[in-house]
N, C-alpha and C positions, 0 to 999 in steps of 0.2 A: 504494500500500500504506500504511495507517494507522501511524505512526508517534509511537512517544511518546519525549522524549528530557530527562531529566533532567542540574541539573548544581550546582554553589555549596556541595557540602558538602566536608569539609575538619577541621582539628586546629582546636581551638580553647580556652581556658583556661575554667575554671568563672566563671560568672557575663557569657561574655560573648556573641555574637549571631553570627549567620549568617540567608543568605536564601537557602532554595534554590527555583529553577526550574525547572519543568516545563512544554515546548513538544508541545504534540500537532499532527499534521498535520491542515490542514481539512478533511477526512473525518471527523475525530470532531467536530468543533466541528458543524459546520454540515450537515443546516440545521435540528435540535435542537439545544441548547446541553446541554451531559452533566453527569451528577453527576461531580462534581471530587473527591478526598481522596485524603489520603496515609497512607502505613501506616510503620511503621517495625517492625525485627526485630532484637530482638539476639540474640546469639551463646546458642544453646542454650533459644531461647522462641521463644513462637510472634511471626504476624505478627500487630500490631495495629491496631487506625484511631487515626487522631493526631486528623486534621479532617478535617471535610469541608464542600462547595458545592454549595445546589441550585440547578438553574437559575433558580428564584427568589431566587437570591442569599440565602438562610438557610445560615446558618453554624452548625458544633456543633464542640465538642473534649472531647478525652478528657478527665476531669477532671484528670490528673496533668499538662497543659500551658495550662489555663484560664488567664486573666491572662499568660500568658509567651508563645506562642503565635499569630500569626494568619494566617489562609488566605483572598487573596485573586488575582481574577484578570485580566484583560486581554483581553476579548473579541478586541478588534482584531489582539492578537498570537500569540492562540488559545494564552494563558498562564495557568498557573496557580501559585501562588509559596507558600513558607510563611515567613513571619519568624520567627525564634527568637531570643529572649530571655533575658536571664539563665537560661541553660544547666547546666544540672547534669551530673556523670556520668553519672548513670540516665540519661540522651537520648541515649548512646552506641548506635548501632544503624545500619545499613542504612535511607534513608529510601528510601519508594519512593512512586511519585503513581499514581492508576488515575483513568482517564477511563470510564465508563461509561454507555452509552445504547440503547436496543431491547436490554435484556439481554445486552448484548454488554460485554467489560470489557477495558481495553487498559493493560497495566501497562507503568511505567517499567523502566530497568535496574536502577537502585537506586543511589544515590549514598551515602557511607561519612559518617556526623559521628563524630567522635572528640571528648569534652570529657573535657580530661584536663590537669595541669596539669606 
C-alpha cells in the first residue's frame, strides 16, 4: 500500500529555519519519478502550493517563500525535503507534501510549523 509519511516540523522563533521531510513508499517513486510539492494550510484559509519538483528536476515557489525556501529531493531514499528559512509568522500553517503520478495524488499527514516567538 502506497504510503506517504511526513515529519521535522515543530515551534520555532521568527527568522529562524527548519527542514521538513517527506518519505513516500517505492510504489510512488518508481518506476516514474512523481511531481513532488508541498502545500501548507493555515487555520481558517484555504490549502496552498508552497513548491514544487518535476521529474525533470525544475523547481517553482510560491512567490511569498522565493529566496527563503527550497524543495529538494533524494531519489535513492525516495525523499522529498523542504528547507525553510528565515521564517516568519505568516509560514504558521499545516505543511503537507503530495506525491503525484498517472493522475493519481498521494498526500502526506500534514506536519504542524509554528513560528512564533
Amino acid at each position: 500500500q502506497a504510503q506517504v509519511v511526513e515529519s521535522g516540523g515543530g515551534l520555532v522563533q521568527p527568522g529562524g529555519s527548519l527542514l521538513l521531510s517527506c518519505v513516500a513508499s517505492s510504489s510512488i517513486f518508481r518506476p516514474v519519478m512523481p511531481l513532488m510539492q508541498w502545500y501548507r494550510q493555515a487555520p481558517g484559509k484555504q490549502r496552498d502550493l508552497v513548491a514544487g519538483i518535476a521529474s525533470d528536476g525544475i523547481t517553482t515557489y510560491a512567490d511569498s517563500v522565493k529566496g527563503r525556501f527550497t524543495i529538494s529531493r533524494d531519489n535513492a531514499k525516495n525523499t522529498v525535503y523542504l528547507q525553510m528559512n528565515s521564517l516568519k509568522p505568516d509560514d504558521t500553517a499545516v505543511y503537507y507534501c503530495k506525491f503525484q503520478r498517472f493522475g493519481v495524488s498521494y498526500w502526506g499527514q500534514g506536519t504542524q510549523v509554528t513560528v512564533s516567538s
